[in-house]
C-alpha positions in Angstrom: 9.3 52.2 -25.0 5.8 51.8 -25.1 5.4 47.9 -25.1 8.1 48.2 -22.0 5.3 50.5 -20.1 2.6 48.1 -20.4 4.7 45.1 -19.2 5.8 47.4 -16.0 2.0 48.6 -15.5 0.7 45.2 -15.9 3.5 43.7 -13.6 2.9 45.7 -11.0 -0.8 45.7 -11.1 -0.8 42.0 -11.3 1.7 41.4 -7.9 -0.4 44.1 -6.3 -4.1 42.1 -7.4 -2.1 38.9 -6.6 -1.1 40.1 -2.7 -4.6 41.3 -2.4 -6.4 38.5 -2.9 -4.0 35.9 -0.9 -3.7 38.8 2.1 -7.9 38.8 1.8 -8.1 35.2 1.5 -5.5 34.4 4.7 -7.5 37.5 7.1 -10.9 35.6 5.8 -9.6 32.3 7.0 -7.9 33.4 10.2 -11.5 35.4 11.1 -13.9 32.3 10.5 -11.9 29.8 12.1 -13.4 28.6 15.1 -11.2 25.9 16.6 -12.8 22.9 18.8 -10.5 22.8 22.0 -12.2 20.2 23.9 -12.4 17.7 20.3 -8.3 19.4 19.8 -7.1 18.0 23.6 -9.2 14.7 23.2 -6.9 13.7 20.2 -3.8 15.0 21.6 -3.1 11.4 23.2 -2.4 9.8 20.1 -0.3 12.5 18.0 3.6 12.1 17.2 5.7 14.1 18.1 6.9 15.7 15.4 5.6 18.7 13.2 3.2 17.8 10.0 2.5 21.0 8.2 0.2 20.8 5.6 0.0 22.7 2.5 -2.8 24.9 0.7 -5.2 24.6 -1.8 -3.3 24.7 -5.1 -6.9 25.2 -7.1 -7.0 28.7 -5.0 -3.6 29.8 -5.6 -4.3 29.6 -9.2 -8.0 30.7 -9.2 -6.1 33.9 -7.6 -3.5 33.9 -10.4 -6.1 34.0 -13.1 -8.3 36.9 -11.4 -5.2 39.1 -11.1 -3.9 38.3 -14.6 -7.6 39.6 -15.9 -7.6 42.5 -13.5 -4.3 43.4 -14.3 -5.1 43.2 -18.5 -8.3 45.6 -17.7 -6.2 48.4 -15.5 -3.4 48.2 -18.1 -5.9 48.7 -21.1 -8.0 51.2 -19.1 -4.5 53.3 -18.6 -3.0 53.1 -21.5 -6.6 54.2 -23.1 -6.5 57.3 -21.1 -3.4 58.6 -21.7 -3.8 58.1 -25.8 
């Protein structure tokens, strides 16, 4: 029973880090982006017409994975400490 509540403490805390830090990370983005309108309708001539949509950075997405899973290890050793 115990093992089971440090799997459901550290699951939780690490989907909780893990929405954190991509929520952060996409508000950071959206706030510093400063698009370039006149440079944006200059190359509009020679675009297709279809929809490209491009993909993020993989190194992030696992960078984030890594800090949650260590986050996650800390608050699941830091509870289970205390209530010992």
């Amino acid at each position: 029973m115990k093992q089971m509540k440090r799997l459901l403490l550290f699951s939780v805390s690490f989907v909780f880090c893990f929405l954190v830090l991509q929520i952060s990370a996409g508000v950071m983005v959206t706030f510093l982006y400063e698009p370039d309108i006149t440079e944006a309708w200059n190359a509009s001539d020679g675009l297709s017409q279809s929809l490209v949509l491009q993909g993020s950075s993989v190194l992030l997405t696992i960078i984030f994975v890594l800090v949650s899973a260590v986050i996650s290890y800390f608050i699941q050793r830091k509870v289970i400490k205390h209530s010992l």
